[in-house]
DRENTORSE-510841 format. One record per residue (C-alpha): x, y, z; residue in one letter. Coordinates in steps of 0.25 Angstrom, whole numbers, plus 5000, padded with zeros to 4 digits. Example, Ala and Ser with C-alpha at 12.3 -4.5 7.8 and 13.67 -1.06 7.14 Angstrom:
<nodes>
504949825031A/505549965029S/
</nodes>
This chain:
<nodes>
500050005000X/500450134996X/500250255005X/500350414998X/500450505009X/500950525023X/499950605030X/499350525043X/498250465034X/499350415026X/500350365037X/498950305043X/498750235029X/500050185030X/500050125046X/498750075043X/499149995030X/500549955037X/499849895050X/498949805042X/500149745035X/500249815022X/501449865014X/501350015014X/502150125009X/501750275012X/502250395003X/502250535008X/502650644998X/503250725008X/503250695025X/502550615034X/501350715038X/501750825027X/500450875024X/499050865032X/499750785043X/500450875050X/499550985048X/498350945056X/497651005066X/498350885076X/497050855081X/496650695083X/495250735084X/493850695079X/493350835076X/492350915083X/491950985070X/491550855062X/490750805074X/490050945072X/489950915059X/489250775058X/490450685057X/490150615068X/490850485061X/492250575057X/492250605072X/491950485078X/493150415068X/494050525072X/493950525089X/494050355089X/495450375081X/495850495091X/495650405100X/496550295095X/497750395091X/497450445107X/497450295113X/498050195103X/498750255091X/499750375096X/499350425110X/500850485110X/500550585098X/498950605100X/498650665113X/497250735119X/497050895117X/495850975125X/495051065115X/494251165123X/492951215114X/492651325119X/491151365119X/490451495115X/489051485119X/488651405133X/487451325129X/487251275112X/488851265111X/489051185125X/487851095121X/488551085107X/489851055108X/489650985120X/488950875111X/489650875100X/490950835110X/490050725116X/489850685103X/491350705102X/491950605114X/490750515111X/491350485098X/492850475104X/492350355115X/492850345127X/494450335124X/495350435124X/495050595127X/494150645137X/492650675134X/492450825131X/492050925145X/491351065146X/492051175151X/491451305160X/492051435153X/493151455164X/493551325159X/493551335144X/494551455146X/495451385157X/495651245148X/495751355134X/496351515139X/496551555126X/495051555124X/494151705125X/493551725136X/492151695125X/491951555129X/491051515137X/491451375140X/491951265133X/492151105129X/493451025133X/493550905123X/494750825119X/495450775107X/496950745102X/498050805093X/499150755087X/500550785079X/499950745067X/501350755059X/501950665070X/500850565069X/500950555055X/502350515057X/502050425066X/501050355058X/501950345049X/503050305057X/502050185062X/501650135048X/503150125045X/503350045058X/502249935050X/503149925040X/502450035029X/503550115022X/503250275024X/503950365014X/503950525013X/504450595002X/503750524991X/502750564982X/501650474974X/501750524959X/501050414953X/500250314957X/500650174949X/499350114943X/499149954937X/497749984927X/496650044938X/497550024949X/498550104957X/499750004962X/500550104966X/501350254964X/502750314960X/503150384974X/504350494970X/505250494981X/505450634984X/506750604990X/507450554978X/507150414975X/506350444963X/505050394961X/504550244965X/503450164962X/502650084974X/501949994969X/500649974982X/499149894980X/498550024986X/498950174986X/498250254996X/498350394995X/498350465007X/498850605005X/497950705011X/497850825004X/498650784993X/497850664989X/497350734975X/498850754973X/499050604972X/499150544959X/497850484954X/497650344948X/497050354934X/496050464933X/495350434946X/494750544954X/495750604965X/495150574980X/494350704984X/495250784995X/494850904999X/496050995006X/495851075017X/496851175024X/496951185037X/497951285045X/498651295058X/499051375069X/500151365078X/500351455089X/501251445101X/500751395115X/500751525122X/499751585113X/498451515117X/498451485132X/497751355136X/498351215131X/496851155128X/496451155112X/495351225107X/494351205098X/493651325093X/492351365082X/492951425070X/491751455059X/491551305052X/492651245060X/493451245073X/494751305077X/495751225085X/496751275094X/497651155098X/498851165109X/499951085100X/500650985102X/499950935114X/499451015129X/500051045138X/501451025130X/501051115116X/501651225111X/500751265102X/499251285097X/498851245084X/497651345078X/496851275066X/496151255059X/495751315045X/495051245035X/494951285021X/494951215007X/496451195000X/496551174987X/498151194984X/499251094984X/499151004996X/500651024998X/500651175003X/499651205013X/499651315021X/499051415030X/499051555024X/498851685033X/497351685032X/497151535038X/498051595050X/497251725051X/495951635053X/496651535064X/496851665071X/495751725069X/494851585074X/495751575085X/495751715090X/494251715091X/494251635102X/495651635110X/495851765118X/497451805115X/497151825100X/498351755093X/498951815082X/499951795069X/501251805078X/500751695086X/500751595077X/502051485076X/501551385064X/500351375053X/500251255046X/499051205038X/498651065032X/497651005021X/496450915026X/496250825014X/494850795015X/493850725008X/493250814997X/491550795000X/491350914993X/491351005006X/491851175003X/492051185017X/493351105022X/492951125036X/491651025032X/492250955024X/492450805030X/493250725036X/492950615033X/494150525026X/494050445013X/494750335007X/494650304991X/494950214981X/495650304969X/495950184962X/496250034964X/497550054972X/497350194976X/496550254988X/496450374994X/496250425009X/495850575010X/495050645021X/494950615036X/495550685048X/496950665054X/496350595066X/495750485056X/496950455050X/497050295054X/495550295049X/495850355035X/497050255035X/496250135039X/495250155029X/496250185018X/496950055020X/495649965023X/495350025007X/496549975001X/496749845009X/495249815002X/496049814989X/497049734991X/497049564986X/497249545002X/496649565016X/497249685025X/497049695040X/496149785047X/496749935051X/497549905066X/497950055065X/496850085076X/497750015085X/499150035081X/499950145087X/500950215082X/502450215084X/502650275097X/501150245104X/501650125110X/502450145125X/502150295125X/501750285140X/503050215146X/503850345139X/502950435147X/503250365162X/504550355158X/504850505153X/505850555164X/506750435160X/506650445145X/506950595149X/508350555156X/508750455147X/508650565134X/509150675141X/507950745140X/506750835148X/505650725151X/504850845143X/505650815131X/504950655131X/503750695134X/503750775121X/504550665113X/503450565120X/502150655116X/502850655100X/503350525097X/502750435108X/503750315110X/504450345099X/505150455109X/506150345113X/506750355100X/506850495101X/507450475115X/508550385113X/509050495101X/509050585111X/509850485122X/511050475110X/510950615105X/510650705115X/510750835107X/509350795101X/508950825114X/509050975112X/507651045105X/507651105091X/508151235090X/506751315086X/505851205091X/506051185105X/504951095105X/505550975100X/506950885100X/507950895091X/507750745093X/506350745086X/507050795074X/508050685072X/506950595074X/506250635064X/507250615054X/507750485060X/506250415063X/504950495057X/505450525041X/505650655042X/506650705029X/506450845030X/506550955039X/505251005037X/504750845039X/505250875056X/505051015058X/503551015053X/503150875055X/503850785062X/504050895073X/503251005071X/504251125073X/503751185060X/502251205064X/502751245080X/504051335078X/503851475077X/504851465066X/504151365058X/505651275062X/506351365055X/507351375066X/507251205069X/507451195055X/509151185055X/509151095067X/508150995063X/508850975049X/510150935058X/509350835065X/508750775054X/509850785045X/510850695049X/509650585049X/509250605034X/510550625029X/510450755025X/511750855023X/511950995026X/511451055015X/510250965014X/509851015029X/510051155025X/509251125013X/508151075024X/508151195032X/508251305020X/506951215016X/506251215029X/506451365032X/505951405018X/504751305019X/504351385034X/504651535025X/503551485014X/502651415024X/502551575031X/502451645018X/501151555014X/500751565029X/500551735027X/499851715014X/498251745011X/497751615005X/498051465002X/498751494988X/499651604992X/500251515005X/500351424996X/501051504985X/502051564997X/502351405002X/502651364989X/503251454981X/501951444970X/500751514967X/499551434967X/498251484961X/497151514969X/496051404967X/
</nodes>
């Protein structure tokens, strides 16, 4: 089985084909998480607004797999967050909301977060200070958020442990087809190895918003994917007192102010998010000036220290590939996922949400096993944890010794523990022989300079920009973008990639000058003028 694209659908795809005994390979154009992956909300959640609007199925489908990624699948990278909502009118709204959250934890079961709680006023602005003094009360529910670019990897990571073969840099450019039938594809291996054929009984496309890029067998229709941009605020700690998210009502949709990575140890809030149609290249999006004027401008209706332009450390935005129903209105538009047959041989997966990923992937295989001349298993990815689940707690009792042993604060495990899981061992015992990986990244004194070899070393990264802004996420939490991180972490990562002098110079030069272009498009008007100051080319405005 051949698997195009290594977003977390895609890395699913390819645990959930691996674990059942099946040969897979996974291509990924550019890095593990490039594109939607890593530019989520970081929310495992069902979604209080699809309950609102009737998908009572989506959400009910969603909570049970929070659940599992909270209790079975990675409890060391999904963690609970409190959302406070708070409440404008004492009686309708109460009465409201306070079913619709009923509705909410009745669907979730009885495992893993607590049932949602009424607050008085005085205790809607102790649990969330950064609200107006307008609210007259409030709701306390829970859900959970993850580094999604992180567990990407790690799915990833896990399907290889199954014996799949992951691969980034390498591009589909044909599909290989016997009569009606797609047997495999040419993948150009952007790395220098030209282009290979790979011959596979099923190809399953599983590329997000780049989908109706993908080449196409014969004259079939493309799968429908409708894009969706949403942006991103990151703004430092100290800006918004309190360390309990908030869920607020913005027109059609809801704004989300989330503490990141994870109270009480964030740093940061992420403000999002807009939703608004995209019809460019998948490649390049980005938010322009007016997507950050209206994330200040929703946010500053109901927090009481207004924030401003100079607050801001990061914007990022992302592409929701969802399934195109016809709908003019993204923020309606479904979630709902969809698995088709493009050809004999080739199937696509489009739609769904991040927290339905194993889902999507489930149903995507239980497709293609169906054509195959021989019986497949059942999906056991409900039950399979990935690397670094299992033996989590023993680290956490035994922190003050791990701490010793590494020549490190015991704070310094509890971060390693909270990102990689048991995994940290690994990270430890480099530590142990090379103790200058204990000192932080200069510009991001939020991380080891040990996360960065690491990263080279274990989790795939070949770039720079593959470490600052995925497998850590200096990019997105730096003031600086990482402009400053940027020498350092391409001496750590050098060495292990075999790269010389001039080729880390190049990867700085290139990094910095990808931060320049990403704050020119940033100060734009509109999507095609971002676009236009990202890359260099003018698009035309559809």
């Amino acid at each position: 089985m051949l698997v195009v694209g290594g977003g977390v659908t895609g890395c699913g795809v390819a645990l959930d084909a691996a674990a059942r005994g099946l040969r897979v390979a996974l291509v990924e154009q550019r890095d593990l998480a490039a594109g939607t992956s890593s530019r989520s909300s970081k929310l495992i959640h069902g979604g209080l607004r699809y309950l609102e609007q009737g998908d009572v199925g989506l959400v009910r489908e969603a909570v049970r797999e929070r659940t599992r990624l909270l209790t079975t699948l990675c409890p060391h990278l999904v963690r609970p967050v409190r959302f406070i909502y708070p409440l404008r009118h004492r009686v309708w709204e109460r009465c409201y909301m306070g079913a619709g959250l009923a509705l909410y934890d009745l669907l979730g079961g009885a495992r893993g977060l607590p049932v949602h709680r009424h607050l008085t006023r005085r205790q809607t602005l102790a649990a969330a200070p950064a609200l107006t003094d307008e609210a007259v009360g409030g709701i306390a529910y829970w859900d959970a958020q993850v580094d999604d670019a992180r567990h990407t990897a790690e799915l990833a990571r896990t399907a290889a442990h199954h014996g799949a073969v992951v691969t980034t840099e390498a591009k589909v450019t044909e599909l290989l087809v016997d009569g009606e039938a797609v047997v495999g594809a040419v993948v150009e291996d952007r790395a220098g190895e030209g282009r290979i054929p790979v011959r596979a009984d099923q190809v399953i496309y599983a590329a997000g918003p780049w989908t109706n890029e993908l080449p196409r067998a014969g004259e079939g229709a493309r799968p429908p994917v409708h894009p969706s941009k949403g942006a991103h605020l990151v703004v430092p700690r100290d800006r918004v007192p309190g360390s309990s998210a908030m869920i607020l009502r913005s027109g059609n949709s809801v704004l989300l102010l989330i503490p990141w990575p994870d109270p009480p140890n964030h740093h940061h809030w992420l403000i999002g998010t807009t939703d608004t149609h995209w019809s460019l290249a998948a490649d390049h999006p980005v938010a322009h000036r007016g997507d950050v004027d209206r994330l200040l401008g929703e946010a500053n209706r109901a927090l009481a220290t207004p924030l401003g332009h100079d607050d801001i450390d990061g914007v990022y935005a992302g592409l929701r590939p969802l399934v195109d129903a016809g709908e003019d209105d993204t923020p309606f538009a479904s979630r709902e996922h969809a698995v088709q047959r493009l050809a004999p041989g080739l199937l696509a997966v489009t739609g769904g949400k991040y927290t339905t990923y194993r889902v999507m992937a489930a149903d995507a295989v239980d497709a293609a096993a169906a054509a195959l001349a021989r019986p497949v298993p059942a999906s056991p990815t409900a039950t399979t944890p990935l690397l670094g689940a299992r033996g989590v707690q023993p680290l956490w009792d035994d922190t003050e010794r791990l701490a010793a042993d590494a020549g490190l604060a015991p704070a310094w495990v509890r971060h390693l523990l909270r990102r990689y899981g048991s995994l940290a061992t690994q990270l430890l015992e480099k530590v142990a022989a090379h103790p200058a990986l204990a000192a932080t990244v200069p510009g991001a004194p939020g991380y080891l300079r040990v996360e960065a070899r690491y990263a080279a070393s274990h989790e795939g990264a070949r770039h720079l920009d593959d470490v600052l802004a995925r497998r850590t996420r200096i990019a997105m939490e730096a003031p600086d973008r990482g402009v400053e991180a940027a020498e350092a972490v391409a001496g750590l990562i050098g060495p292990v990639l075999g790269w010389d002098e001039a080729t880390m110079a190049d990867e700085v030069k290139r990094y910095r000058a990808d931060v320049r272009a990403q704050c020119a498009a940033e100060a734009q008007p509109d999507d095609a003028s971002a676009v236009a100051a990202l890359t260099g080319v003018v698009t035309a405005t559809p």
